[in-house]
C-alpha positions in Angstrom: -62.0 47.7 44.7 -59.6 47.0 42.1 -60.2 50.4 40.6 -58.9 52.2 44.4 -55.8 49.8 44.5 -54.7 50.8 40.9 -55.2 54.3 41.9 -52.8 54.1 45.1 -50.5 52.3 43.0 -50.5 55.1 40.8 -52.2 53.6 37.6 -54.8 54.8 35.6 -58.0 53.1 35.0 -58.8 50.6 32.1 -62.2 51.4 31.4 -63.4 50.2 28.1 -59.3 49.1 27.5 -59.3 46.0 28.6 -58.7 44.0 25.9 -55.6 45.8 24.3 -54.2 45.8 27.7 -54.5 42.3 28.4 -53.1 41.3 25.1 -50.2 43.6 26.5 -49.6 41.4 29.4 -49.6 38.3 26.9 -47.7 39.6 24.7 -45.3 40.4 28.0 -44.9 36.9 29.1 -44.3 35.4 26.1 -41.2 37.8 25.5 -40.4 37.6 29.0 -39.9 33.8 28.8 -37.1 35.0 25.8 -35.4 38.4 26.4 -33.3 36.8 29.1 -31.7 34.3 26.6 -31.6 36.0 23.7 -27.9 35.6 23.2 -27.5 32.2 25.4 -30.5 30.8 23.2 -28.1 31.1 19.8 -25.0 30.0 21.5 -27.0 27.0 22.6 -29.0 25.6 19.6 -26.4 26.8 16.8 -22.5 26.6 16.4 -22.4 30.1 16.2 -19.6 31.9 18.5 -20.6 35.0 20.2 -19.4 37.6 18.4 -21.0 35.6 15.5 -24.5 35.6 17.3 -24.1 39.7 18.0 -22.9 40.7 14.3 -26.1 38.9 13.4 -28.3 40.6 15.7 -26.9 43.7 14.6 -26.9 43.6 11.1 -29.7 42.4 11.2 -30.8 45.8 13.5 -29.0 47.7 10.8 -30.8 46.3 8.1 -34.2 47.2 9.6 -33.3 50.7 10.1 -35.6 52.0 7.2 -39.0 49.9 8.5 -39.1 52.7 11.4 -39.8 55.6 9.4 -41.6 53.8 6.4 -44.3 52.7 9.3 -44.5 55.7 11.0 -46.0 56.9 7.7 -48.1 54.5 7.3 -49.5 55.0 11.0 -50.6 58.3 10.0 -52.4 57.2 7.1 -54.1 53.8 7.8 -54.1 54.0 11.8 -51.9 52.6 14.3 -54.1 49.2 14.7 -53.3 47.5 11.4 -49.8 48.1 12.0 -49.4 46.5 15.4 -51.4 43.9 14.3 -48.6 43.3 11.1 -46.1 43.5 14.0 -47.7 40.6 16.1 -48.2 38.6 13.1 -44.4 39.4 11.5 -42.8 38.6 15.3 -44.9 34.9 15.7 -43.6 33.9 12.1 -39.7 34.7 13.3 -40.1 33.3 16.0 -41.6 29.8 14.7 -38.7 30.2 12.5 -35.7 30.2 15.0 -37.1 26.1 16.1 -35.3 25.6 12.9 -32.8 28.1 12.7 -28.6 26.8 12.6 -26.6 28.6 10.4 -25.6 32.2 10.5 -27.7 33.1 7.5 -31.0 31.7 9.1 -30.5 34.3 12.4 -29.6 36.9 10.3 -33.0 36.8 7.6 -35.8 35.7 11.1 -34.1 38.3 13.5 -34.9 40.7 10.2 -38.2 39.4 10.5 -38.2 40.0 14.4 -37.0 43.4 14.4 -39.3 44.8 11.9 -42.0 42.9 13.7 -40.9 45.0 16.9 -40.7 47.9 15.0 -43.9 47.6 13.6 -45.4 47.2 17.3 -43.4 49.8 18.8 -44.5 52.1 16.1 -48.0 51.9 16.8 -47.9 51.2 20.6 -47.6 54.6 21.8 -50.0 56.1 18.9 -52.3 54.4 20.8 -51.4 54.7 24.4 -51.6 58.5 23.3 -55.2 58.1 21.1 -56.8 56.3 24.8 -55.2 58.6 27.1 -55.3 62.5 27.9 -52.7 65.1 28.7 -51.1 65.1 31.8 -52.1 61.6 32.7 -49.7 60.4 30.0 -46.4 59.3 32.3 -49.2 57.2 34.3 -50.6 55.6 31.2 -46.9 54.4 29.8 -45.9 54.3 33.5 -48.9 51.5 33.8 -48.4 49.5 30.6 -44.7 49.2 31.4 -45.3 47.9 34.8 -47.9 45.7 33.6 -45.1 44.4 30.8 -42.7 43.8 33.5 -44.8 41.5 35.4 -45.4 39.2 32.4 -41.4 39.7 31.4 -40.8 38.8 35.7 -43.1 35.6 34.9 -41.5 34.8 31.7 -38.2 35.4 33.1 -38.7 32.8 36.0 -39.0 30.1 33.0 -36.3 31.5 31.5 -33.9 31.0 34.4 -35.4 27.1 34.6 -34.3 26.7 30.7 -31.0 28.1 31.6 -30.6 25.6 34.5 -31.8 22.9 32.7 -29.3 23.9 29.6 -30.8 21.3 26.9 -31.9 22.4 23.5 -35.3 21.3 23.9 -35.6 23.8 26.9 -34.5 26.5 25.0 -36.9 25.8 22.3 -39.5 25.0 24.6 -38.6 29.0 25.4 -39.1 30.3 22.0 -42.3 27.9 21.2 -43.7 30.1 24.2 -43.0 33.3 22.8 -44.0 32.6 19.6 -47.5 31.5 20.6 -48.2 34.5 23.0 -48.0 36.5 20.0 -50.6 34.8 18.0 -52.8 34.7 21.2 -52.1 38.6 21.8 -53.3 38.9 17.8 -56.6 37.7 18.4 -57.1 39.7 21.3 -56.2 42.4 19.6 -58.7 42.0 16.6 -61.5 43.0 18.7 -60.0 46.0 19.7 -61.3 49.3 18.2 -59.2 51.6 16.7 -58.6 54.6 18.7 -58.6 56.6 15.5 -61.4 55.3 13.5 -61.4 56.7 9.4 -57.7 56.0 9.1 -55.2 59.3 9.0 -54.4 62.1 8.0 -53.7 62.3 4.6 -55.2 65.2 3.7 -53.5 67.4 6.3 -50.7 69.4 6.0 -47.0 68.0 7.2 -44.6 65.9 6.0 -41.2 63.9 7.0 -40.0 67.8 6.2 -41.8 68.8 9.3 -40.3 66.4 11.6 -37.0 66.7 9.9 -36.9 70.1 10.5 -37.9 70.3 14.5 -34.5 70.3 15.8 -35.7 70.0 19.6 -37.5 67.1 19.0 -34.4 65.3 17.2 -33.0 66.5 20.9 -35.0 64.6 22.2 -34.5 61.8 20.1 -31.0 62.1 20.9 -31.8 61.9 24.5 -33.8 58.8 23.7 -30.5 56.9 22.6 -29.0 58.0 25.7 -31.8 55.8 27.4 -32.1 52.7 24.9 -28.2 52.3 25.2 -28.3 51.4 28.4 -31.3 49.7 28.1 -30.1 46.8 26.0 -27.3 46.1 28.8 -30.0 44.0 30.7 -30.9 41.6 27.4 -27.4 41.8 26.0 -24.7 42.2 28.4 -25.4 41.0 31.4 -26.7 37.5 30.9 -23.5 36.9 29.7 -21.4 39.2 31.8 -22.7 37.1 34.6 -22.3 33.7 33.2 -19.8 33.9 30.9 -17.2 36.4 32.3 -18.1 36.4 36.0 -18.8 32.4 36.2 -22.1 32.8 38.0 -24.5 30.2 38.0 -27.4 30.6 35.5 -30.0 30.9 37.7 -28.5 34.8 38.4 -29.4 35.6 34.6 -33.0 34.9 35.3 -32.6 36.0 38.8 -31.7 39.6 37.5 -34.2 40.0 35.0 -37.0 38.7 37.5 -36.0 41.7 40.1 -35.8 43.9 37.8 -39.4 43.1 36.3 -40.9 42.7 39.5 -39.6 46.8 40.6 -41.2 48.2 37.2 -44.4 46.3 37.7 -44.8 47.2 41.3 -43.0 50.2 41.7 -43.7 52.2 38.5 -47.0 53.7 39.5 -45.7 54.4 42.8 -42.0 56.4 41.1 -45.0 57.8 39.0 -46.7 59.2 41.7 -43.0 60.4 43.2 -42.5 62.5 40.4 -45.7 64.9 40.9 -44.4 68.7 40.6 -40.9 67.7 39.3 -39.4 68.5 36.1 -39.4 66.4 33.2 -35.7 67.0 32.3 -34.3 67.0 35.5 -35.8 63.4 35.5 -33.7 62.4 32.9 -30.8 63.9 34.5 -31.3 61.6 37.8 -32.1 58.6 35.3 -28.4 59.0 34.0 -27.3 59.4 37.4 -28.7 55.8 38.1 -27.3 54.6 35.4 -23.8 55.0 35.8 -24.4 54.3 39.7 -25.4 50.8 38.5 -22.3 50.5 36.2 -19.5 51.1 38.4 -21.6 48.6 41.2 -21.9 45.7 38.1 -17.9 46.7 37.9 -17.3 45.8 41.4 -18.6 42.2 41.4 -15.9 41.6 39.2 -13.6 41.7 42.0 -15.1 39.9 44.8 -16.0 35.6 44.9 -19.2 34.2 43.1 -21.2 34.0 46.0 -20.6 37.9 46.7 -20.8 38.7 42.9 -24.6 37.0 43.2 -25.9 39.5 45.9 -23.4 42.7 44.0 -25.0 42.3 40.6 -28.5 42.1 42.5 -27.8 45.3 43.8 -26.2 46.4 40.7 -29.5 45.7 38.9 -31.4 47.9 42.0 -30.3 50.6 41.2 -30.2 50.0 37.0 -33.4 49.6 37.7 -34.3 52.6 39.2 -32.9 54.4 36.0 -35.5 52.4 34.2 -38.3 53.7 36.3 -37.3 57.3 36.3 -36.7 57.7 32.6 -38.9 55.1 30.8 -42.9 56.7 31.2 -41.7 60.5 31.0 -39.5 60.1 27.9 -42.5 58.2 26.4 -45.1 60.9 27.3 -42.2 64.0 26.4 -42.2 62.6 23.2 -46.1 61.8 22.4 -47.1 65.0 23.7 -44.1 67.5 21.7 -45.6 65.1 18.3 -48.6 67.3 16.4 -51.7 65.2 16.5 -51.4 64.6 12.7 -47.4 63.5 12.1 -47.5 61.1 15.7 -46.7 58.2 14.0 -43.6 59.7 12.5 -43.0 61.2 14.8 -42.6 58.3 17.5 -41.5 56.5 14.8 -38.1 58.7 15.6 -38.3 57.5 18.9 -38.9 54.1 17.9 -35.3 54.4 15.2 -33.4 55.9 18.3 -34.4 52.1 20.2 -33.3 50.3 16.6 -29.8 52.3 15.9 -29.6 50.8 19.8 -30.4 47.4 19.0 -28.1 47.8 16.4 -24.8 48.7 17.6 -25.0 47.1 20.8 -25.0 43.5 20.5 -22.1 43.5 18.5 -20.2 46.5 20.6 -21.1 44.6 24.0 -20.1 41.2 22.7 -16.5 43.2 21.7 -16.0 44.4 25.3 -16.9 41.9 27.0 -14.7 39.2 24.8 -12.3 41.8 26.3 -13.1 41.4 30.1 -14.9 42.2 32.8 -14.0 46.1 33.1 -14.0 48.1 29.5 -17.7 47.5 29.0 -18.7 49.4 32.1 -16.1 52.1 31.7 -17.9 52.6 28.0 -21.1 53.1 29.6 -20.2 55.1 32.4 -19.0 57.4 29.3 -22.5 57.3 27.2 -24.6 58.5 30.8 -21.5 61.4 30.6 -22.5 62.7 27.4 -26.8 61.5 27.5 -26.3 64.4 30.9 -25.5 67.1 28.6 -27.7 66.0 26.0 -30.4 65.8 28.7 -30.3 69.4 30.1 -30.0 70.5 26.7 -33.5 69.1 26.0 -34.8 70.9 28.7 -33.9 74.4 27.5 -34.9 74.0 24.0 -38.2 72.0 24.0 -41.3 73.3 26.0 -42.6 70.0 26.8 -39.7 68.5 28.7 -39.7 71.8 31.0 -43.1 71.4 32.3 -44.0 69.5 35.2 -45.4 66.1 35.9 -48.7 66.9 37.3 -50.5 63.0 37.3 -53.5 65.1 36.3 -55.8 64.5 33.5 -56.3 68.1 31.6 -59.9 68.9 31.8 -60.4 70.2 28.4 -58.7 67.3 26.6 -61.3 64.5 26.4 -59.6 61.2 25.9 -59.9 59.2 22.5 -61.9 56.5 21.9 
């Protein structure tokens, strides 16, 4: 029964995957309970100022730059497993950490921590996703995982709009306790899971960082990436505070927004998954930039009208951000495991994976300058970045096979799945 409702929503079925994807989901609404705050939480517990909080988070991005490729390495010798286990292991410690974290200094060194914690996840996550999963099924495998991510993030995010209301520092921390322990639960879960690759990598075959370094469509496509991850770091960075902070909202909104837009991914993904059976990769990515700047210029508007009004126009706003998020999200992921040789994956994902931390990096900082400046220059930046990512977009799909082909929702017959 469960099996023929996951179907008509458009998800694949588990199988023998159970337990990696349930420490998914825990792993979810721990970070769920956080990403809303992320900014607010600093600004609360320390005496740091904004831009103080952002140049942290972004050095601290910067700094973690190199982690990306170094793992992706290491992912093609030893595995993707023992990485993302180092990642849930490296995330709980920073997170433990910020209970006692005041001084610029201390964000800096545990959102280090954090980040190459992410990293280290992210660069094994879709090794694996890849390893259990066969051709032509791939957007409904990401397009599943992400859903089921959002619904723990929705979750999470309901506490998160609670702390925010409640606006003490032992709510906040109560936030981060939460976090940090859904990652040591989600590392025991994951022990028991076999790795999809068992006798470690590749060592012995031929390739190098030369070979990904050289395959100029897939650094396209790793352009493209940026184009998505920009914009996706408006919903953790700029618009909790572009809704409290420079609109005057009440907080509620912040959780409010992240809630909707968790609760659309997890219950619409498989569905826009489904919607996107005989169309062409790129020409997804073009309508996902489309979105995107649709959403900007309606974010822009509740600038102009009263509180109440600016409540229901950033809901819409995040609608149709939303939407962007849908579209793009599971066929960039399956674009870029599928263009990756079998051998060199984890590098190269772990591309994909430095085009989300060169995001990370330059936004917090960059949003927290714009919107120190108001409510309008951030979204006129943005509407910008989906200008050029348009370009960069169709480009991809002229120069690299994979993004030209259709989405089919199909498993390949002659690719047997990983175990």
């Amino acid at each position: 029964m469960l099996e023929k409702i996951g179907s008509r929503l458009g998800f694949p079925p588990v199988g023998t995957h159970h337990r990696f994807v349930t420490a998914i989901a825990v792993d979810a609404l721990g970070s769920g309970v956080f990403m809303p705050l992320t900014m607010l939480y600093f600004l609360a517990v320390t005496p740091l100022s904004l831009l103080q909080i952002g140049l942290a988070i972004s050095i601290a991005s910067a700094v973690s730059l190199p982690a990306g490729p170094l793992l992706g390495a290491v992912v093609d010798r030893l595995g993707a497993k023992q990485v993302l286990l180092a990642g849930n292991v490296l995330q709980a410690v920073g997170f433990f950490a910020y209970l006692v974290t005041d001084s610029f200094a201390a964000v800096l060194l545990w959102t280090i921590v954090v980040t190459i914690g992410r990293t280290a996840f992210w660069g094994s996550y879709g090794n694996i996703v890849t390893a259990i999963s066969q051709p032509g099924e791939r957007e409904r495998w990401f397009g599943f995982l992400g859903a089921l991510r959002n619904v723990g993030f929705a979750v999470g995010g309901l506490a998160s709009g609670v702390a925010i209301s409640i606006g003490t520092d032992f709510a906040f921390q109560a936030v981060v306790a939460v976090n940090a322990a859904s990652y040591l639960l989600a590392l025991w879960l994951l022990l028991a899971v076999p790795d999809p690759r068992p006798g470690g990598g590749h060592a012995s075959l031929p390739g190098s960082w030369g070979t990904v370094l050289r395959d100029r469509p897939y650094l396209l496509l790793v352009a493209a990436q940026v184009g998505y991850s920009v914009p996706m770091m408006v919903l953790n960075f700029a618009l909790p505070v572009y809704a409290v902070a420079v609109l005057g909202l009440p907080g509620w909104v912040t959780g409010g927004i992240f809630t909707l837009n968790c609760l659309m991914i997890g219950f619409g993904q498989g569905l826009v998954v489904n919607a996107m059976t005989g169309h062409v990769r790129y020409r997804l990515l073009l309508l996902t930039q489309v979105f995107f700047a649709a959403s900007y210029v309606v974010f822009l508007g509740a600038s102009a009208v009263s509180i109440a009004l600016g409540t229901v126009v950033m809901l819409i706003g995040t609608f149709v951000y939303t939407l962007a998020e849908l579209t793009g999200g599971p066929v960039l992921s399956a674009t870029a495991a599928e263009a990756a040789p079998d051998h060199l994956r984890g590098r190269y994902l772990s591309m994909t994976q430095l085009a989300w931390n060169v995001s990370s990096t330059i936004t917090p900082v960059a949003f927290a300058w714009l919107l120190e400046r108001g409510a309008a220059p951030i979204w006129w930046a943005m509407l910008g970045v989906s200008v050029v990512f348009v370009l960069v977009s169709w480009r991809v799909g002229l120069v690299l096979p994979q993004a030209a082909e259709r989405v089919t929702n199909r498993a390949a017959e002659t690719a047997p799945a990983s175990t």
